[in-house]
Every structure is written in C-alpha cells, then in structure tokens.
C-alpha positions as CSV (number, residue, x, y, z in Angstrom):
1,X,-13.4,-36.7,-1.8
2,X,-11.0,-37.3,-4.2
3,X,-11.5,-39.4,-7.1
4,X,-9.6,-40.4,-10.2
5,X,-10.9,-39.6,-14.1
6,X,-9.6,-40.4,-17.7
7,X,-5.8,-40.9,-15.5
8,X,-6.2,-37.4,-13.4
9,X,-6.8,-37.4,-10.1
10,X,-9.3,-34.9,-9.3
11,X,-10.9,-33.1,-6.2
12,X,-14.3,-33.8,-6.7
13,X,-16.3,-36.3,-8.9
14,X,-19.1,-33.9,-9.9
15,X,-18.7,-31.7,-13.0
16,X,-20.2,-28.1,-14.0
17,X,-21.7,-28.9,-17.6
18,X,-21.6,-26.8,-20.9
19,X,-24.3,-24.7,-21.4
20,X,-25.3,-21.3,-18.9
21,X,-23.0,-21.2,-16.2
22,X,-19.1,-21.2,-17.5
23,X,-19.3,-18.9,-20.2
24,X,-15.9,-17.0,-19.1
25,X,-12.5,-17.9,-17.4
26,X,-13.2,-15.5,-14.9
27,X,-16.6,-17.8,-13.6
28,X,-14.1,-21.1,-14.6
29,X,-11.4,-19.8,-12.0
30,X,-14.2,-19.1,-9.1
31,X,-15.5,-22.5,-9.5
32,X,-12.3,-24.4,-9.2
33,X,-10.9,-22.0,-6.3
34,X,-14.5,-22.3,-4.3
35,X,-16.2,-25.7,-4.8
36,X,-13.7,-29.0,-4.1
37,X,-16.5,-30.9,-5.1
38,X,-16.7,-29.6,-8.7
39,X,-13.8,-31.9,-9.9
40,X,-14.6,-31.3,-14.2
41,X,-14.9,-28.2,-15.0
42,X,-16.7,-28.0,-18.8
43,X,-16.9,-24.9,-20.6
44,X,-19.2,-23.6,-23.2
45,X,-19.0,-24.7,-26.5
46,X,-16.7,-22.5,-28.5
47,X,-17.2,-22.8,-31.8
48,X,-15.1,-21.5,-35.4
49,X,-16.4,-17.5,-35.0
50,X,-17.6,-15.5,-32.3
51,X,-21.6,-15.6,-31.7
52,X,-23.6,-13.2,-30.3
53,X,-26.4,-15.9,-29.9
54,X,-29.4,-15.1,-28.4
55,X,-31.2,-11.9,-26.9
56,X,-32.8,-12.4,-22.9
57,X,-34.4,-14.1,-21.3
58,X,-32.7,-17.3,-22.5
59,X,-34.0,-19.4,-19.4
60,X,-36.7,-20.1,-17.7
61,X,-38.0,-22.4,-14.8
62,X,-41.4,-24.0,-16.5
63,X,-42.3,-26.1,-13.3
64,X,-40.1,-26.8,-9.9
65,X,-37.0,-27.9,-10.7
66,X,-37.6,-28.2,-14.5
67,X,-35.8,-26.1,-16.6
68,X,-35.5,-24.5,-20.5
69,X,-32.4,-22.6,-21.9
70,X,-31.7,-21.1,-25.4
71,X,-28.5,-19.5,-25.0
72,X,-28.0,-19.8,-29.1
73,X,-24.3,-21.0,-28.8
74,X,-23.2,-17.8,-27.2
75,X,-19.3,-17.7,-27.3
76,X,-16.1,-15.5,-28.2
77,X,-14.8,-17.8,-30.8
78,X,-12.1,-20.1,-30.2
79,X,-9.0,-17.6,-31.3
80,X,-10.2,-14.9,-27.8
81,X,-10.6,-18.3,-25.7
82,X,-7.7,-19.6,-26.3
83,X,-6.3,-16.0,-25.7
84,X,-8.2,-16.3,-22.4
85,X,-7.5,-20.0,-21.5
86,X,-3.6,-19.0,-21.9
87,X,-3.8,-16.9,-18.9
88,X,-5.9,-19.3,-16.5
89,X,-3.9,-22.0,-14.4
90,X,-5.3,-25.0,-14.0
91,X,-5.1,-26.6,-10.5
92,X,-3.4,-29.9,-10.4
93,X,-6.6,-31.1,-9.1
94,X,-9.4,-29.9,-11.6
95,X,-9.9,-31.4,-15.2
96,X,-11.1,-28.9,-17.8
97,X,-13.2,-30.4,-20.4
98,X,-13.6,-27.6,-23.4
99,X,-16.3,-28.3,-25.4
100,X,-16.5,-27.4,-29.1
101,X,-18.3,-27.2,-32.0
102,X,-19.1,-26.6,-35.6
103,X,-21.1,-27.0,-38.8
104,X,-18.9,-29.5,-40.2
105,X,-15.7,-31.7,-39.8
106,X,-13.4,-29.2,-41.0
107,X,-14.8,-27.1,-38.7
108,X,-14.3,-29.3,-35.5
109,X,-10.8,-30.1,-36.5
110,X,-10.0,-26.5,-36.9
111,X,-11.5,-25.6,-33.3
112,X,-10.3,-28.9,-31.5
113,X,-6.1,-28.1,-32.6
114,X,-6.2,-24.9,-31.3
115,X,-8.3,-25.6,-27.9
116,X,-6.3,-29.1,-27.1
117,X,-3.5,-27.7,-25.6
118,X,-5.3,-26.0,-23.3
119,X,-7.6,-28.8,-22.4
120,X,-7.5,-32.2,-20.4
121,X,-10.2,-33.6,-23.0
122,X,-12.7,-32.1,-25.8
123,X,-16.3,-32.6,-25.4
124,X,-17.8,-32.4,-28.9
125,X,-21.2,-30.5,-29.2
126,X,-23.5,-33.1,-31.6
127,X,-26.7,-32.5,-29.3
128,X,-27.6,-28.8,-28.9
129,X,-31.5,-28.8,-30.1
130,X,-31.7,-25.4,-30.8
131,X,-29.0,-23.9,-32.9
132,X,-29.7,-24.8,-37.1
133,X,-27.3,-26.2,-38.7
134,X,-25.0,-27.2,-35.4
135,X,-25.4,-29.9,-32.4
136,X,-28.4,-32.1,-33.3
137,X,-28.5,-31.3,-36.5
138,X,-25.4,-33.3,-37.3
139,X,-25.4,-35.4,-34.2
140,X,-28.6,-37.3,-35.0
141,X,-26.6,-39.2,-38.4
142,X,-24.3,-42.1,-37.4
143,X,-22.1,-41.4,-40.4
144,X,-21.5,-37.8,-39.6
145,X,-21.0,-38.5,-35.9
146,X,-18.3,-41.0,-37.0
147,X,-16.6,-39.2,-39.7
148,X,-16.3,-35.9,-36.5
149,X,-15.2,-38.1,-34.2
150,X,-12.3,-39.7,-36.1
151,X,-11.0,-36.6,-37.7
152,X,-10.6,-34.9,-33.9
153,X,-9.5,-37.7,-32.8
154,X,-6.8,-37.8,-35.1
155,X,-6.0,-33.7,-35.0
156,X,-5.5,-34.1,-31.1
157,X,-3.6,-36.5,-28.9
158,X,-6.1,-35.8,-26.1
159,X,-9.4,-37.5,-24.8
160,X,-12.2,-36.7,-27.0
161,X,-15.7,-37.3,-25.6
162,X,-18.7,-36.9,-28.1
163,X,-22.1,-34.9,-26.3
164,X,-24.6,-36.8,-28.1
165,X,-28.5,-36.0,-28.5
166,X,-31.6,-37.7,-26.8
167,X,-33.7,-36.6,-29.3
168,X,-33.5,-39.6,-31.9
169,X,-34.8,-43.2,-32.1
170,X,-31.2,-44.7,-32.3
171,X,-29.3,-43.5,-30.2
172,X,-27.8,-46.8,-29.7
173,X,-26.2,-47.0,-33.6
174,X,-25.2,-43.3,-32.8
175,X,-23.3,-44.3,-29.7
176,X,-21.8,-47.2,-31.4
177,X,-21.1,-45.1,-34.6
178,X,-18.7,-43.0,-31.7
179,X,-17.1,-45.5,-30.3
180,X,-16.1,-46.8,-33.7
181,X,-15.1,-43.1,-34.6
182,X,-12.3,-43.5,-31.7
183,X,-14.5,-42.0,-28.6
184,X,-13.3,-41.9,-25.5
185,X,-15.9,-41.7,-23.4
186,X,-19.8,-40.8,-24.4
187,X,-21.6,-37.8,-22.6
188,X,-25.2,-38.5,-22.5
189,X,-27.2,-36.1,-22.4
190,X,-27.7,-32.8,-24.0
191,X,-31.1,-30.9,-23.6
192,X,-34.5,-32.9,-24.7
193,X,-36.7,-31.1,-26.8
194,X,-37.0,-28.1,-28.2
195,X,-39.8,-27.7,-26.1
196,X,-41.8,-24.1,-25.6
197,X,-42.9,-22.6,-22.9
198,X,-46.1,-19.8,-22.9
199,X,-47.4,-17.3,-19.9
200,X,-50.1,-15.9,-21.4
201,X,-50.0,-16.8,-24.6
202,X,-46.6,-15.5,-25.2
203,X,-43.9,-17.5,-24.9
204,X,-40.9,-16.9,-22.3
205,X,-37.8,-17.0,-24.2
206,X,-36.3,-14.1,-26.9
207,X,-36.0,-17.4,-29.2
208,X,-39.1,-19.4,-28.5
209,X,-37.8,-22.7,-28.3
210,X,-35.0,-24.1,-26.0
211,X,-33.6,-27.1,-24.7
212,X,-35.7,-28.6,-21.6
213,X,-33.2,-29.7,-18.5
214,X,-33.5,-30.5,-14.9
215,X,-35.9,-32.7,-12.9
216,X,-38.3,-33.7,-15.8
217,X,-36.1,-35.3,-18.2
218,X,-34.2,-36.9,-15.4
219,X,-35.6,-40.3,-16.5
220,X,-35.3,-39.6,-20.0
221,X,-31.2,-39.3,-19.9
222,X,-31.3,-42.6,-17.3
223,X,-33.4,-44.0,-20.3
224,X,-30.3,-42.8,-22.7
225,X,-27.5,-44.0,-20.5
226,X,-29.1,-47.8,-20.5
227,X,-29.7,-47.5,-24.2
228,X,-25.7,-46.3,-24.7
229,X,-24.7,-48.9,-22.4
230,X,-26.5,-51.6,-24.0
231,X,-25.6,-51.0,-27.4
C-alpha cells in the first residue's frame, strides 16, 4: 500500500531503523528490491572516521521478544559510504533516511554535506546509550541538541529529523529545543537503557552494556511519543 512521506510517495509505510540490520548497501539494495512494505529505508549511523566498534556477540534476546544491542557505532566512515551510496540507485518508490553522527557540531555538519546528496532526509544520532562521548551524551542537553540541529539544518537543503533519547526526564524541552533548532520531523525512540544482561554471572555482550529494544520498552517509546507530542 502506497503511502506518501515528507512529499515522496513511497511503497510501503513501515521503515527498517538504524542500528543492526542495514549496515551495507549491499543489505540496503535487498531490502528495497524484496519487501514493498519497507517504504524508509534508514541506514546506520555513519559518523566522521571509520569504527571498528564492537567485538561479538553484540545482541542478545534477554526475554521473548525483548531485545539488547551494542553494536559500538560500527561504520566505514562517511568518505567509503558515500563511495558506496554513489553506486546504489534508489527506487522512485523508497526513501532513504541516512543517519549520522558525531562528537560535536562541526562534526555533524561535516558528515551531513557530504551524505545529503545522497539522501531523501538525515536522521541525526543524539540517542545511542552506549557509545561515550556520542548519541546520548550530547542528546540529553537542550542547548546542544539545538545548536546541531540548526547548523545541519543550515549545511543541507534536505529534511533533517533529530533521533532523540528516552533516557532523560525532559524529553519534552529537548523535543521543543529541536523543533526550535529547525527539525523536521522528531524520531522517538532510540534504545532505553544501557541495561545488562548476565547467564551465569557473566554477562552476554563483548561490551557489557547495550541498548534494550523490542517488546519491553514498547510502552516506554508510546510514553515518549505522548510526552513529544504534548510539549
């Protein structure tokens, strides 16, 4: 079923988000060749410099349908992916959504000019909970969410959609502090946590600590989206 986003009529109103599954072109191109319904495609975050991130396992299922990931920002850096982007045609009827990120502003700006032509909007990473000194670590401060937002939004004459975090008590003056920054739209929500998870005492992933996802925090990002739409 067709359906229409940001002015692009699309195939399918679902979307594959960042994180574990479209970490290359090559899995990008199978998605929008084999599932209609997949309208948004959203890549990883690519960030200023390639990163090896971290070591397996970086998933794990803790209970049915509840999930934890630390991938560690895992990417080529955005120089390869736009190498890699310039050789993958976009159907008429797919929207790709590259998501980015950095330490800083300078940082985003630097990634965003070079991605934007390849991309239908730019999701900006504020939200991962795992990676120091990237994602949440900036994304829980109004001001530095605002400042980001604005400078992208004026590097790039595309639709810029800020990731933002569910881990903070105001998420409402952050959402508000995007909006104000020029936003888009507002994608809610990253992973909750970091959260830890221990078979026999050790615990699953290389790094420890990852994001939680899936059917547990299901009421936590319907709890966000009221919050964001109220404020």
């Amino acid at each position: 079923m067709k359906t229409n986003f940001m002015g692009k009529e699309i195939s399918g109103q679902f979307t594959i988000p960042s994180g574990i599954v479209t970490t290359n072109t090559k899995v990008i191109k199978k998605i929008m060749e084999e599932i209609p319904e997949i309208g948004i495609i959203t890549t990883k975050s690519i960030g200023p410099e390639q990163r090896a991130g971290n070591r397996e396992p970086i998933i794990t299922q803790y209970a049915p349908g509840c999930f934890m990931n630390a991938v560690g920002l895992t990417n080529p850096g955005y120089k390869e992916f736009a190498k890699q982007l310039s050789e993958l045609k976009i159907p008429k009827d797919k929207f790709l959504l590259i998501s980015i990120f950095g330490g800083n502003e300078k940082e985003f700006v630097e990634v965003a000019k070079e991605l934007a032509p390849y991309a239908d909007a730019l999701e900006l990473n504020l939200s991962c909970p795992h990676a120091k000194g990237y994602g949440m670590a900036i994304g829980q401060d109004p001001v530095a969410v605002k400042e980001i937002v604005s400078a992208v939004k004026k590097a790039v004459s595309i639709p810029v959609i800020p990731k933002l975090t569910p881990n903070t008590n105001n998420l409402g003056e952050i959402s508000k502090a995007a909006v104000e920054g020029g936003a888009d739209g507002i994608c809610a929500i990253n992973t909750v946590g970091p959260g830890e998870y221990t078979v026999n005492g050790s615990p699953v992933l290389t790094n420890k600590k990852g994001g939680m996802s899936g059917r547990g925090v299901l009421p936590i990002g319907l709890k966000c989206v009221k919050e964001i739409r109220e404020a």
